[in-house]
C-alpha positions as CSV (number, residue, x, y, z in Angstrom):
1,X,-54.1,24.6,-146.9
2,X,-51.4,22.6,-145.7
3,X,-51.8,18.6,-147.1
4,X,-52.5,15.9,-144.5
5,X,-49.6,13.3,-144.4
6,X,-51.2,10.6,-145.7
7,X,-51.3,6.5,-144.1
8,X,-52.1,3.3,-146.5
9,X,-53.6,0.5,-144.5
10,X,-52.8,-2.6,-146.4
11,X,-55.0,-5.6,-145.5
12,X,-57.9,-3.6,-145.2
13,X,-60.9,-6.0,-145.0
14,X,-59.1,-8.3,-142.2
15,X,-59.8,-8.1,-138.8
16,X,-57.1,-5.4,-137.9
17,X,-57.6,-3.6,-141.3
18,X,-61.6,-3.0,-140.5
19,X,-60.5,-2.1,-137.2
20,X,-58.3,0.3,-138.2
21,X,-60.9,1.6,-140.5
22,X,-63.5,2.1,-138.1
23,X,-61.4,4.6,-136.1
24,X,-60.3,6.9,-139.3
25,X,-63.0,9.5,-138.1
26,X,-61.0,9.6,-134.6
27,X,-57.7,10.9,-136.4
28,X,-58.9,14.0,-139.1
29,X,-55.7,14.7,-139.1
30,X,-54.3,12.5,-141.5
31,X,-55.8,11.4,-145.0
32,X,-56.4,7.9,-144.9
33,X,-55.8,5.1,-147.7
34,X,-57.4,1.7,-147.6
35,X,-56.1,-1.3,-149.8
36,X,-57.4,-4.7,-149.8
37,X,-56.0,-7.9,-151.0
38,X,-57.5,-8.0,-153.9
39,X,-56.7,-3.9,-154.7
40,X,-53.2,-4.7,-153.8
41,X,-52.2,-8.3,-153.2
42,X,-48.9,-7.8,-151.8
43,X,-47.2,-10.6,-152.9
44,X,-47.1,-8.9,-156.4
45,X,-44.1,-6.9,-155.7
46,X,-43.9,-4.8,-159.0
47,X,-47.5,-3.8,-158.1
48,X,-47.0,-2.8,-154.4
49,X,-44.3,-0.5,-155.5
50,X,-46.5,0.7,-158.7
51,X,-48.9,1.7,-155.9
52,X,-46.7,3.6,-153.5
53,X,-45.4,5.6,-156.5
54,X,-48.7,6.7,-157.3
55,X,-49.9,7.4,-153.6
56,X,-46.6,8.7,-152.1
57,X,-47.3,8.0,-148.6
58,X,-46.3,8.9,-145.3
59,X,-46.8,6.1,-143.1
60,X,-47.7,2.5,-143.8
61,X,-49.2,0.1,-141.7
62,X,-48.8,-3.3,-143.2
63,X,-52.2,-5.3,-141.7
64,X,-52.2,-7.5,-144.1
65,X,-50.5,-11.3,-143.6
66,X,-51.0,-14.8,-144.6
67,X,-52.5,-16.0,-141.4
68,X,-53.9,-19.8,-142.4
69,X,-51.7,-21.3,-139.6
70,X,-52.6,-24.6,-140.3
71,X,-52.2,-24.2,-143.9
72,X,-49.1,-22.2,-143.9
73,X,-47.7,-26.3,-143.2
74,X,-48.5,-27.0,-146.8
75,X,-48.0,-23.8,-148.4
76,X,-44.8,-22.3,-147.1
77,X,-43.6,-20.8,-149.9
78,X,-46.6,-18.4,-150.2
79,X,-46.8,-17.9,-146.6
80,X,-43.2,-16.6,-147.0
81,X,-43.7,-14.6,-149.8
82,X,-46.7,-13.1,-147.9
83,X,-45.4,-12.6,-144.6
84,X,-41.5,-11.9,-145.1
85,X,-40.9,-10.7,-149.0
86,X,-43.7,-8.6,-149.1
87,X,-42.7,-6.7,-145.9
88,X,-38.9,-6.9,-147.3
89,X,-40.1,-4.8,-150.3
90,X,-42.7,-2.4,-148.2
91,X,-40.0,-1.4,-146.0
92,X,-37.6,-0.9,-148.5
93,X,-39.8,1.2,-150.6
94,X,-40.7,3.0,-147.7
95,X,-37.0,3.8,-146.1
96,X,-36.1,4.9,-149.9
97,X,-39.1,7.8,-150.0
98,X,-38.8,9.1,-146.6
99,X,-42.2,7.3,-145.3
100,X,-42.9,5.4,-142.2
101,X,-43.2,1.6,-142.0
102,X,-45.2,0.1,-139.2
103,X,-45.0,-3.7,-139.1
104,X,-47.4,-6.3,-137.3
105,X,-46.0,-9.5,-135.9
106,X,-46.9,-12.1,-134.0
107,X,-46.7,-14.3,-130.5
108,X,-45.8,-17.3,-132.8
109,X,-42.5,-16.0,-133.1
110,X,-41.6,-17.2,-129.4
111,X,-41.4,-21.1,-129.0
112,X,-44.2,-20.9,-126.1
113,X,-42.4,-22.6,-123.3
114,X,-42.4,-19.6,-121.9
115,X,-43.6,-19.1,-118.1
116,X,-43.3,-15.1,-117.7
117,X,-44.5,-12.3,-119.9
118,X,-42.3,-12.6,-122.4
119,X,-40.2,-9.2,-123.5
120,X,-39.3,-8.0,-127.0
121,X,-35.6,-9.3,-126.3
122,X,-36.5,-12.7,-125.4
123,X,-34.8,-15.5,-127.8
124,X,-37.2,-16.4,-130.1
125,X,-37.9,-19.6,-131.7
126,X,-40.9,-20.3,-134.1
127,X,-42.5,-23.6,-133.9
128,X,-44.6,-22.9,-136.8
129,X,-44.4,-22.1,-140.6
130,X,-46.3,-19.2,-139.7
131,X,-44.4,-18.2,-136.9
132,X,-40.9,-19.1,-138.9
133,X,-42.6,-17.0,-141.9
134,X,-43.8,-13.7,-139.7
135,X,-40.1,-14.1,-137.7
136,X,-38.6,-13.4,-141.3
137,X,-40.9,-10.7,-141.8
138,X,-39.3,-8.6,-139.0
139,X,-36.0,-9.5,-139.9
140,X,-36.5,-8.2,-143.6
141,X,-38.5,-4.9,-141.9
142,X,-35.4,-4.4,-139.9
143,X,-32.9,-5.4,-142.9
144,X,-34.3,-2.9,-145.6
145,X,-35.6,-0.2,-143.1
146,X,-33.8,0.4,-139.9
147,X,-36.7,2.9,-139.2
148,X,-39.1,0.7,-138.5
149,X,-41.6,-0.4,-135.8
150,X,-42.7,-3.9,-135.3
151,X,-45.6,-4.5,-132.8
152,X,-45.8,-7.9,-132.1
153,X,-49.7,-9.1,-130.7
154,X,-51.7,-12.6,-130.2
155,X,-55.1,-13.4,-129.9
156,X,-56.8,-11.5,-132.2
157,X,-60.6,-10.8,-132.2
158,X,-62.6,-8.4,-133.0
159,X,-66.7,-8.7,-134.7
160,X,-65.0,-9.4,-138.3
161,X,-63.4,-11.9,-140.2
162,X,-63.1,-15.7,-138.4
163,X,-61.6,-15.6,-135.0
164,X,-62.0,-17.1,-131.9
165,X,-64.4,-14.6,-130.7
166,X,-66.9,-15.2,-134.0
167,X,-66.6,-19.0,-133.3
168,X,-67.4,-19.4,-130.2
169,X,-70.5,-17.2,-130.4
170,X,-71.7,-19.7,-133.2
171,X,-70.8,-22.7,-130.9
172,X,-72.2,-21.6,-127.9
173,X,-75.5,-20.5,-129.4
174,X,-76.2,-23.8,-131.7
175,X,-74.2,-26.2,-129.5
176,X,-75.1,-28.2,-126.3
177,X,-71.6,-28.7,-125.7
178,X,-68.5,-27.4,-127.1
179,X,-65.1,-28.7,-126.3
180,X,-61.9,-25.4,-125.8
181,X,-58.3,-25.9,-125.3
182,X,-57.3,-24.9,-121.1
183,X,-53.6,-25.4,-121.4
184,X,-52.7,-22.7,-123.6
185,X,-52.2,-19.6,-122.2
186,X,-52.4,-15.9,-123.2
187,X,-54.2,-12.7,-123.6
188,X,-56.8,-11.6,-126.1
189,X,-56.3,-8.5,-128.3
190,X,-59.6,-6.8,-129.2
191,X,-58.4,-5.8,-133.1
192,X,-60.0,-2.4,-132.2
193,X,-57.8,-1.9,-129.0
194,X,-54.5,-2.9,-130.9
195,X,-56.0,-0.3,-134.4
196,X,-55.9,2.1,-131.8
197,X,-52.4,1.5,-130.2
198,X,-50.6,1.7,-133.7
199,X,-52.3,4.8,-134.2
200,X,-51.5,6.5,-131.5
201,X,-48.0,5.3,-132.5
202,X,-48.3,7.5,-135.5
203,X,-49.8,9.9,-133.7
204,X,-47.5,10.7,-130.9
205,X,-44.8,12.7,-133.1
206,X,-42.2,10.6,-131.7
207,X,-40.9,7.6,-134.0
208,X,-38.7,5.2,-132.1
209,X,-38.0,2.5,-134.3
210,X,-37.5,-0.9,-132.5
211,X,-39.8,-4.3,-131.3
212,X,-42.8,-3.5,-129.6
213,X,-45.7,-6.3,-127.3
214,X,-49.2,-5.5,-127.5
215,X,-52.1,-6.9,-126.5
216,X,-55.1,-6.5,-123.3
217,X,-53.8,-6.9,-119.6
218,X,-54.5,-10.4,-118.4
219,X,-53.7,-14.0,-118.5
220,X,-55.7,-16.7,-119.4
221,X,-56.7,-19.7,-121.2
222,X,-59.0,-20.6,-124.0
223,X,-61.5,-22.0,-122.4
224,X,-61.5,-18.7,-119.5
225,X,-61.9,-16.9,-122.9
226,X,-64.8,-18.7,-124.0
227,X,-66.1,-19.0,-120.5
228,X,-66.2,-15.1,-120.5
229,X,-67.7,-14.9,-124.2
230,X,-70.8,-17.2,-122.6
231,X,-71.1,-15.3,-119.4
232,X,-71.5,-12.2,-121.4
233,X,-73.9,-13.5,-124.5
234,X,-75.8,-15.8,-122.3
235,X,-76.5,-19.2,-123.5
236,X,-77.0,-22.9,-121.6
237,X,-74.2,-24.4,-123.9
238,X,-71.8,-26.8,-121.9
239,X,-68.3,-25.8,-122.0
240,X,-65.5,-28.8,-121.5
241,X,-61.8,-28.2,-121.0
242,X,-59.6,-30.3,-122.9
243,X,-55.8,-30.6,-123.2
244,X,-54.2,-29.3,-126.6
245,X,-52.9,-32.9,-126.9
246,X,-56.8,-33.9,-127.2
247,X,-57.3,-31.3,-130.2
248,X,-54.3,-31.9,-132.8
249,X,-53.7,-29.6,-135.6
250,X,-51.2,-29.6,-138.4
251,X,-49.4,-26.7,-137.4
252,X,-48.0,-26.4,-133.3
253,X,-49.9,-23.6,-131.3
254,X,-47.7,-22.1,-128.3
255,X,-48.7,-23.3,-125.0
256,X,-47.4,-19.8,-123.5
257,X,-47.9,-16.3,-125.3
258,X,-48.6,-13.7,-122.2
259,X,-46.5,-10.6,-123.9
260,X,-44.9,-8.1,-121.4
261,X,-46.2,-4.8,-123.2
262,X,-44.3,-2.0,-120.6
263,X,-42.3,-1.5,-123.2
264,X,-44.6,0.3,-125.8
265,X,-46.3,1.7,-122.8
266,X,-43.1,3.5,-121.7
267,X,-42.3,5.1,-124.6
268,X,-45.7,5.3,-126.5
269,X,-48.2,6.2,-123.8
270,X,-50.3,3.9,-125.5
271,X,-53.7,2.3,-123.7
272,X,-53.5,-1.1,-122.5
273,X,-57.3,-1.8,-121.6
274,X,-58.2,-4.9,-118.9
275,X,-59.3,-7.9,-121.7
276,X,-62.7,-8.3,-120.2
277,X,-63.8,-4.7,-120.8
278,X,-62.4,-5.2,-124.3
279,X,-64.6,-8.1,-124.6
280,X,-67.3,-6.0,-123.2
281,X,-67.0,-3.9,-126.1
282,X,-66.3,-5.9,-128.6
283,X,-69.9,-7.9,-127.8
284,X,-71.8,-4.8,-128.2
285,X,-70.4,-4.2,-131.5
286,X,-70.9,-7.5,-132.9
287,X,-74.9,-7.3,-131.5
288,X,-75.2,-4.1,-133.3
């Protein structure tokens, strides 16, 4: 019987790892290896490479990031050795034994004064450690493994982990009135919707390496977000928009992260649901 390539997930009990787990019965086609942080912490270089020698495989989807943004201001150093480092050594590893290396990157990576969907050749300009940090990450992807894919997203939710999505529920449901950002604007990626996407990446038998946007269709802000999230749970919690300057955080969130995703479209056939029907989804999963 002919062997199943095989795909490690690192990051496995984040949002996008879960994610990514939930659909493994979708694909029987390939075998399937999950590694959390604490299996494989992959800022431990010797052991990431220990690992790959011992599971030999095909493709790797690197899920796994230091995503603290406000921390990442006080602890740069791991948030490089995390996000940059770590994907240096992946990729190398991976471009030496003949396997695939699928990267995930972020909106920070822009400067956010953006004011049209921005494409995978826009100058970018991190504001952020984090977004400095996950910019670097691509750049070491790129530098060790010409190969590679790097699918940039923002907004992640999905019914694990902490997220926007998870927060607001808890707000909305114990709160009488909750206070969201309506001046940053962007598009929420429901984790399953983007699992899917880099699957069908792997899927699709045709590897073009290069910078790829995903994330749903729309434009909105934070507070049409958790608008939305209320409309569809249902409580009498009021909602007040406030300006970003009226919630300030360590680390500087862009004001503008709407990604242009024709690209990956194009050439991966990928789907690109509406973010309310995503939302829909997602809501069902979490009550269940």
């Amino acid at each position: 019987m002919e062997k199943k390539p095989t795909i490690v997930v690192t990051g496995s009990q984040g949002q996008l790892g879960r994610s990514l787990k939930d659909l493994e019965s979708e694909y029987p086609q390939y075998k399937f290896v999950f590694l959390s942080r604490s299996d494989m912490p992959i800022h431990h270089f010797e052991l990431v490479r220990q690992f790959f020698e011992g599971i030999q495989p095909d493709y790797v989807i690197n899920a796994a990031a230091y995503t603290a943004v406000d921390r990442a201001e006080l602890e740069k150093e791991l948030a490089f050795q995390v996000n940059a480092e770590a994907v240096g050594v992946m990729a190398a590893w991976c471009h030496q034994h003949g396997a695939k290396f699928l990267q995930v990157s972020t909106d920070y990576v822009f400067d956010g004064k953006g004011n049209h969907p921005y494409v995978e050749t826009d100058p970018t300009g991190p504001q952020s450690v984090y977004g400095s940090s996950k910019l670097a990450g691509e750049q070491q992807a790129f530098q060790f493994n010409p190969d590679c894919i790097v699918v940039r997203t923002a907004w992640v939710y999905s019914p694990y982990g902490k997220n926007f999505f998870k927060t607001m529920v808890s707000l909305l449901r114990d709160k009488p009135t909750i206070h969201v950002v309506n001046d940053q604007v962007g598009t929420p990626t429901y984790g399953r919707d983007l699992a899917k996407a880099l699957l069908d990446i792997v899927a699709s038998g045709k590897w073009q390496p290069g910078v790829y946007h995903y994330s749903n269709e729309g434009r909105i802000s934070w507070y049409d977000f958790a608008i939305e999230i209320q409309r569809q749970i249902g409580t009498d919690c009021a909602i007040v928009a406030i300006p970003t300057t009226a919630y300030p955080t360590p680390a500087v969130r862009p004001a503008y992260s709407v990604l242009n995703k024709k690209k990956i479209i194009d050439v991966f056939g990928v789907s690109v649901p509406d973010w309310k029907l995503s939302l829909t989804d997602c809501v069902s999963r979490y009550r269940d």
